[in-house]
FIMIDO-638652 format. One line per 3 residues: number of its first residue (from 1); for each residue y, z, x of N, C-alpha, C. Coordinates in Angstrom, 1 decimal. Layout:
BEGIN
NUM	Y/Z/X/Y/Z/X/Y/Z/X | ...
//
This chain:
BEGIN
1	20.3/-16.0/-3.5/21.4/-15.1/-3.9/22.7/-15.9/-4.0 | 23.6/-15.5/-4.9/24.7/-16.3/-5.4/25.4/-15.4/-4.7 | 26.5/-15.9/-3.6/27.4/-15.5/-3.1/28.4/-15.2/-3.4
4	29.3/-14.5/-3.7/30.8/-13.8/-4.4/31.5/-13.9/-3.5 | 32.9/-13.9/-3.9/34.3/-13.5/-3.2/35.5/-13.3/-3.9 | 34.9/-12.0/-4.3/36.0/-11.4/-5.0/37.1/-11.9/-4.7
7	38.7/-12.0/-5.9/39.6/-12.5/-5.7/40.9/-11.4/-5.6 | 40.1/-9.5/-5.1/41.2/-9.4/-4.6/41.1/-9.2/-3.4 | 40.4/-9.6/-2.4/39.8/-9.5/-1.1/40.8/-10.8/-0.6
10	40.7/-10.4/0.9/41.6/-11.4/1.9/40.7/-11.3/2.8 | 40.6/-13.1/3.6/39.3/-13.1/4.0/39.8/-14.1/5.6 | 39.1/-12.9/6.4/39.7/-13.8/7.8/38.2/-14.5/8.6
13	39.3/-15.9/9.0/38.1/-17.0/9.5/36.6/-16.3/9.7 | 36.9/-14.8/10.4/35.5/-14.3/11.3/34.8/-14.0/9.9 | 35.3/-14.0/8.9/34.2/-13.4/7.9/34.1/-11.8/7.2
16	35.4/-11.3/8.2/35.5/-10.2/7.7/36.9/-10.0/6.4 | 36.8/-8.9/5.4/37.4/-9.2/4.0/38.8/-8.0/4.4 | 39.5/-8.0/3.5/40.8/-7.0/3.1/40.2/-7.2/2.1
19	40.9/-5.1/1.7/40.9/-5.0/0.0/41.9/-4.4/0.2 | 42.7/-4.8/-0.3/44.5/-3.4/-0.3/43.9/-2.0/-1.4 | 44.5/-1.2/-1.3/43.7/0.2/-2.1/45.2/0.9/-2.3
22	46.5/0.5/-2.2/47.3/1.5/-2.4/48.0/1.5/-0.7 | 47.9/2.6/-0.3/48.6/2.4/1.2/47.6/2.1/2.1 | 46.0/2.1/1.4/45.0/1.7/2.8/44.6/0.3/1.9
25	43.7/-0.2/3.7/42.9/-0.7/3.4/41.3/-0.7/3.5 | 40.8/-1.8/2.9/39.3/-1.4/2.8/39.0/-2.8/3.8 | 37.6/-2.3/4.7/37.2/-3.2/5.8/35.8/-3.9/5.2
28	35.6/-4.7/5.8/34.3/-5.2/5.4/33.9/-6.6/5.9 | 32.3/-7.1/5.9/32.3/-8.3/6.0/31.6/-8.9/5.0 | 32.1/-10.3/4.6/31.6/-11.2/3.3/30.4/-10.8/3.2
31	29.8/-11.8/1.9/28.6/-12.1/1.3/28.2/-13.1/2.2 | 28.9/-13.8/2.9/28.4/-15.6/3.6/28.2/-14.8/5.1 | 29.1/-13.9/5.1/28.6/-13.1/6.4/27.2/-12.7/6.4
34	27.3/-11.4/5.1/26.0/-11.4/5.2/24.2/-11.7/5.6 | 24.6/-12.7/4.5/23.7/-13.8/3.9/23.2/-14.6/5.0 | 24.5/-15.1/6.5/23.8/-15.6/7.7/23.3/-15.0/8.3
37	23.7/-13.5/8.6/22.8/-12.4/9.5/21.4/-12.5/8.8 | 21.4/-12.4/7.9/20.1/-11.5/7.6/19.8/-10.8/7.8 | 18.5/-9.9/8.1/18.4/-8.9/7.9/19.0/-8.0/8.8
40	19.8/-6.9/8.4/20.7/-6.0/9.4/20.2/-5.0/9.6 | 20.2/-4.5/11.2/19.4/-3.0/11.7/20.1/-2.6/12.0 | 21.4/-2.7/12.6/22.3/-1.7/13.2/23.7/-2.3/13.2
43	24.6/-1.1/12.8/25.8/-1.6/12.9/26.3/-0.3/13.7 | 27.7/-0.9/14.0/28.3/-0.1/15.3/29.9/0.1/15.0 | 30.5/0.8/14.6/31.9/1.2/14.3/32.7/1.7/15.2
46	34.5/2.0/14.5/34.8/3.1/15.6/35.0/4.4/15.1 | 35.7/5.3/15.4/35.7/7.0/15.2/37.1/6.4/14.0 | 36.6/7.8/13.6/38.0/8.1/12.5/39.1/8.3/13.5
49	40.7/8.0/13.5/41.7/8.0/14.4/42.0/6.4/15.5 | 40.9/6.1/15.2/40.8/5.1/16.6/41.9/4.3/15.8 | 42.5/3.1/16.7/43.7/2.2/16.7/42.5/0.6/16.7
52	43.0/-0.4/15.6/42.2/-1.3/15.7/43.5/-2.4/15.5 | 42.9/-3.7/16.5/44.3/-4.7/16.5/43.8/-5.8/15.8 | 44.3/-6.4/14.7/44.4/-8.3/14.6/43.9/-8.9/15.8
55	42.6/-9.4/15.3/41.9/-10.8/16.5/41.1/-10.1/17.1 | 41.1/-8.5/17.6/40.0/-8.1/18.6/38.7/-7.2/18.1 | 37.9/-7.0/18.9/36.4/-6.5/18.4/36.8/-5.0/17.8
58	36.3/-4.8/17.0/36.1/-3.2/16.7/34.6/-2.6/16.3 | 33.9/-3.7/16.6/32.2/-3.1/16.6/31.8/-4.0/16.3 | 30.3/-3.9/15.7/29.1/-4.7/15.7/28.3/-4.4/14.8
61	27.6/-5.4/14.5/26.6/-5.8/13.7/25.5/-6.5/14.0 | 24.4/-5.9/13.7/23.1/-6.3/14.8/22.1/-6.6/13.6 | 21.5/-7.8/13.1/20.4/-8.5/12.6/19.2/-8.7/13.6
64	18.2/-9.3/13.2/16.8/-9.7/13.6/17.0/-10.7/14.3 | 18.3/-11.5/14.0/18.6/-12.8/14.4/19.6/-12.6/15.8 | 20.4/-11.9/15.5/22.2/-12.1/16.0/23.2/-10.7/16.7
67	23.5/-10.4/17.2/24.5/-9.2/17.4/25.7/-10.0/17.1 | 26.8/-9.3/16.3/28.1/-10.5/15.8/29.0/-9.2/16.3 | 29.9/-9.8/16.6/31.0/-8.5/16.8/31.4/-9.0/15.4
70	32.4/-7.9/15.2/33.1/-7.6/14.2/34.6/-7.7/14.4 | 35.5/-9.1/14.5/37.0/-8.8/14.6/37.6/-7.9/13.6 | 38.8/-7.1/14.2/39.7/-7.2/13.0/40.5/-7.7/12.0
73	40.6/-7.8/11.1/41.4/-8.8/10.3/43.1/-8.4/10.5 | 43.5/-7.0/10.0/44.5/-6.7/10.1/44.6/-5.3/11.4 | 45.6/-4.9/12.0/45.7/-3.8/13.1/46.1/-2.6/11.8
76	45.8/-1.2/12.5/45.6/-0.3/11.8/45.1/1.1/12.4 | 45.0/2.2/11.5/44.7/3.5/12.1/43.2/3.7/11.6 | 42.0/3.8/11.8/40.9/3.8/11.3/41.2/5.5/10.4
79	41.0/5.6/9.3/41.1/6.8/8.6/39.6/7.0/7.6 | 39.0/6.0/7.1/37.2/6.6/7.0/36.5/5.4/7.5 | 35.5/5.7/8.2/34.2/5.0/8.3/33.1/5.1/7.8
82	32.3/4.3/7.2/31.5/4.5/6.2/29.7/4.3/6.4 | 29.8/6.3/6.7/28.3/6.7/7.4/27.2/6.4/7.1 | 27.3/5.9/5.5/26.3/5.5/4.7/25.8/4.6/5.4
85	26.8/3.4/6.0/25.8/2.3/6.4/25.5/2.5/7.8 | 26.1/3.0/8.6/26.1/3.8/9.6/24.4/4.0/10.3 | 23.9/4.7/8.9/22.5/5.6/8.8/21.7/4.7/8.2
88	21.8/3.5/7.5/20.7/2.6/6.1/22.1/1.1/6.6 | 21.6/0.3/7.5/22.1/-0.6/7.6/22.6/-1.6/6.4 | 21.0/-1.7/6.0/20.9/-2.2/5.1/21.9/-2.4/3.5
91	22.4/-1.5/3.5/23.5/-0.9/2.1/24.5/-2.2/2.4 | 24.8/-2.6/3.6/25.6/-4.1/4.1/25.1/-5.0/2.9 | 24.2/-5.0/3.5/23.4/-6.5/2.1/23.3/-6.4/1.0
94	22.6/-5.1/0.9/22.7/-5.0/-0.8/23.8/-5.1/-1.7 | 25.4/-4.5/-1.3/26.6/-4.3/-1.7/27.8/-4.4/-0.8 | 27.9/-5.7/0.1/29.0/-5.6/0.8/30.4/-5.8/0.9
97	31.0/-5.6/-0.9/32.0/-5.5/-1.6/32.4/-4.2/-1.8 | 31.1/-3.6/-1.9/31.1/-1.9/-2.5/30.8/-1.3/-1.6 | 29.6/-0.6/-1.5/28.8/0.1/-1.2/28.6/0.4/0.6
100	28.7/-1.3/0.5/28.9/-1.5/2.1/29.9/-2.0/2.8 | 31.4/-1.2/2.2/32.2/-1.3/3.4/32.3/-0.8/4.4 | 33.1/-1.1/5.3/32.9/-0.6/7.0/33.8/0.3/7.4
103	35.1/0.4/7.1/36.2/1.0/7.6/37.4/1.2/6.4 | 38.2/2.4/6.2/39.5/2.2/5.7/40.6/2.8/6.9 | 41.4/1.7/6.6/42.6/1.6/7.4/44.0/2.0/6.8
106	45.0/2.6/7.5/45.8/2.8/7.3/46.9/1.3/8.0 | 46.9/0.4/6.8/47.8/-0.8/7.8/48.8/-0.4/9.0 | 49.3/-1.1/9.6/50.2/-1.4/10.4/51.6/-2.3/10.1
109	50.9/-3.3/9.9/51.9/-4.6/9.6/51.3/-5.0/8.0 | 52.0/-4.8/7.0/51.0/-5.3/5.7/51.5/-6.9/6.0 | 52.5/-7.4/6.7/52.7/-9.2/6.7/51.2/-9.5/7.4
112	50.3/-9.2/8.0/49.4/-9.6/8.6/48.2/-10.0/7.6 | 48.4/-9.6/6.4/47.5/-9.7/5.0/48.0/-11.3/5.3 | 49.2/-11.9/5.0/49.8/-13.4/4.7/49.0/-14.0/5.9
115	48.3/-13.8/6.6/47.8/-14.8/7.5/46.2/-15.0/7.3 | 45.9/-13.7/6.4/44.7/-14.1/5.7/43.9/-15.2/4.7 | 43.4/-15.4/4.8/42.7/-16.5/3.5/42.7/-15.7/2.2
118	42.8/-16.7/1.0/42.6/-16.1/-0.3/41.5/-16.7/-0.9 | 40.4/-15.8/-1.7/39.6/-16.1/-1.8/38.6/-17.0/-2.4 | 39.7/-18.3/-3.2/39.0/-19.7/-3.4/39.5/-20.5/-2.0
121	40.5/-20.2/-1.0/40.6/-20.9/0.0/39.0/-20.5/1.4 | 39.0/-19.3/1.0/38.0/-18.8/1.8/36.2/-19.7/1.3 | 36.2/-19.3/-0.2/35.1/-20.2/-0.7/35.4/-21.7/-0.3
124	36.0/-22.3/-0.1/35.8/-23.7/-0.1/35.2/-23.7/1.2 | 36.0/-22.6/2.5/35.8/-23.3/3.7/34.5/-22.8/4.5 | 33.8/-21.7/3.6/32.1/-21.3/4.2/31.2/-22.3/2.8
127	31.8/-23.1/1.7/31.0/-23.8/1.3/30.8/-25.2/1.6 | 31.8/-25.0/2.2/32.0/-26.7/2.9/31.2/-26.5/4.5 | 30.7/-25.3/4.6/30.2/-24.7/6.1/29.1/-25.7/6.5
//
């Protein structure tokens, strides 16, 4: 599988992406993320409302291999979580640009995007992995 990284996505060291959407954002974790888990059976989010910070856990992601927490990239108001993958883990792998994002946030700090990777800085440093 040929890995992507979309270039409007912002990509923090743990592997998890920003998509800016207007006043939200969109949560997620890469293709390289992916692609190391392998196969995924369970993922673990938080409630709609919950408060999530820059640098700390907000759930999990559970493969055949690995349980990975999930940091946050940016802090924020969780405003949808997305049940689909919730219920069919798997929707992660198949589309995890699209189909399988994890969370939309209402930012906090949009400066906290600037500390993120852009996404040929991000490809260099999981292809140089």
């Amino acid at each position: 599988m040929a890995l992507t990284f979309p270039d409007d996505c912002r990509y923090a060291d743990s592997h998890e992406y920003v998509r800016l959407e207007g006043e939200r954002a969109r949560i997620g974790i890469s293709a390289f993320a992916v692609d190391q888990l392998g196969d995924i059976v369970f993922v673990e989010l938080p409630e709609v409302g919950a408060s999530i910070h820059a640098g700390q856990g907000f759930g999990s992601v559970e493969s055949v291999k690995a349980v990975e927490d999930l940091l946050a990239p940016i802090s924020g108001v969780v405003e949808a979580r997305n049940e689909a993958v919730l219920a069919s883990p798997e929707e992660l792998q198949n589309d995890p640009y699209g189909e399988g994002w994890l969370l939309v946030l209402r930012p906090q700090d949009p400066a906290e995007l600037e500390v993120l990777l852009d996404a040929a800085t991000y490809r260099s440093k999981v292809e140089g992995h």
